[in-house]
N, C-alpha and C positions, 0 to 999 in steps of 0.2 A: 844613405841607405845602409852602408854597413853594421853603423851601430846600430838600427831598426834590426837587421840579422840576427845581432850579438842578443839582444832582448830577447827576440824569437826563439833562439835555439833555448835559450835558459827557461824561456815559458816548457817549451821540447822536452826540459829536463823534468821539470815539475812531476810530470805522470812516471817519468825514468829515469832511474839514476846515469844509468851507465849506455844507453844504447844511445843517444848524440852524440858522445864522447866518442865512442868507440868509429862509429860514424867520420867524425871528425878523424878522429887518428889516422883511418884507411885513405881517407881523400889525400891528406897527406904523405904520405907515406906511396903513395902512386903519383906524387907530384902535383896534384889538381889542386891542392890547397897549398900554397907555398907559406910555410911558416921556417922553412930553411932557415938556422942565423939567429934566429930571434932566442929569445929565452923558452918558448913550446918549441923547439925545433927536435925535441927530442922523443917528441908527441910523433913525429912523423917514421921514428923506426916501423920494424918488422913488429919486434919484442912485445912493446907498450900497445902495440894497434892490438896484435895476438890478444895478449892477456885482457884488455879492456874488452875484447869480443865476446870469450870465457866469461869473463862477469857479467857482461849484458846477458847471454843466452842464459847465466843460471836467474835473473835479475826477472826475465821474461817469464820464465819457467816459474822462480816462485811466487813469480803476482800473482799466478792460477791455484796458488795451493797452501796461501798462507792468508792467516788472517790479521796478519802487522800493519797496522794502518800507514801510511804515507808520511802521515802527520805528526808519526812517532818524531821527537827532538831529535835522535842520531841522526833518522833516516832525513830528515831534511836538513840537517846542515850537510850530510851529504849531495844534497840534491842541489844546494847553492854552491859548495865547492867546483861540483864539476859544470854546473851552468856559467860560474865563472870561467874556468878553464876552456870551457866550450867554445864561452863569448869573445872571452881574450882569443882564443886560432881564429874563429871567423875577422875580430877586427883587426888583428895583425896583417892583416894584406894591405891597411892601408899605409902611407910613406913614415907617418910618423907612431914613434914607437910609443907617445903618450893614450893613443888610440885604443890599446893592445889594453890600457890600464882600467879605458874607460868602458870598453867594452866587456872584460870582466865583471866591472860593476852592473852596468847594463845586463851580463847574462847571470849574475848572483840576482838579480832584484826579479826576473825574466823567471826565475826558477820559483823564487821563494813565491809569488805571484801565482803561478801556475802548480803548484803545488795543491794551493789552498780552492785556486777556481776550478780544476777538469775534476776533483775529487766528489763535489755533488753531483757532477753531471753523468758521471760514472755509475755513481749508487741511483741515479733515476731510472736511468739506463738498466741496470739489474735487477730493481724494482719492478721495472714497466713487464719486462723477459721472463720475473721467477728466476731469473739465476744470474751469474756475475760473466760469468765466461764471455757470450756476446759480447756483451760489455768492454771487458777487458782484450778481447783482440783488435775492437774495432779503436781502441787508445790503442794498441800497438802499431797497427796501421797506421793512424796518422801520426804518432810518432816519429813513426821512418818513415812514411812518405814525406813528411814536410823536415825532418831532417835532411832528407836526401835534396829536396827541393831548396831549401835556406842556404844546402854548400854549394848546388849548382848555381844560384844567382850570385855568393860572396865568389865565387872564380868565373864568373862574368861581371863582376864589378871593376 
């Protein structure tokens, strides 16, 4: 089940760079996600949760107001970067630390994936409305709900 998470959250990433992450860092960083010790343990400060927040809220903010596609090349090896990163803290709770490797890859592949599939569904969605906003809050939405949701089940795993 965990690596099923680690995929998830990187699908998560897909539509956002930075608000899983950030996600992540908090639950961490409040103890709910114990990545303590490991090589992300430093995911769980104050500092890194802070600033990952900063860049999700401006991340949020400029989906509504820019016309940079997703799919630009930076922005999605950004999106597999932190889907990895995401993927590795969700599977680092379990005992062994090859998990942590596999589950990166799992939430790199999670992202890249998701990148390419909420993106039409999006533009139907803004299509169907006349305008993109709808659209775009209701991917925020399930973004963090099902972020918030993927970290409540990896710390009841």
């Amino acid at each position: 089940m965990t690596l099923a998470l680690a995929f998830l959250i990187g699908f998560l990433n897909g539509p956002r760079t930075f608000a899983p992450i950030a996600l992540v860092a908090w639950s961490a960083a409040f103890g709910w996600l114990d990545i303590a010790g490991t090589g992300l343990g430093w995911l769980g400060a104050a500092a890194p949760a802070a600033i990952l927040t900063l860049v999700a809220l401006g991340e949020l903010y400029g989906d509504k107001h820019t016309d940079r596609s997703r799919t630009w090349v930076p922005a999605v090896i950004g999106r597999v970067v932190m889907g990895a990163v995401a993927g590795a803290a969700l599977a680092l709770g379990a005992a062994d630390p090859a998990v942590g490797l596999v589950g990166a890859g799992l939430g790199a592949v999670g992202a890249l994936i998701g990148t390419y599939a909420t993106l039409p569904l999006r533009l139907r969605l803004a299509k169907k409305w006349g305008k993109d906003l709808p659209a775009a809050l209701i991917e925020d939405a399930v973004v963090i709900g099902g972020t918030v949701l993927l970290i409540f089940l990896a710390v009841q795993a």
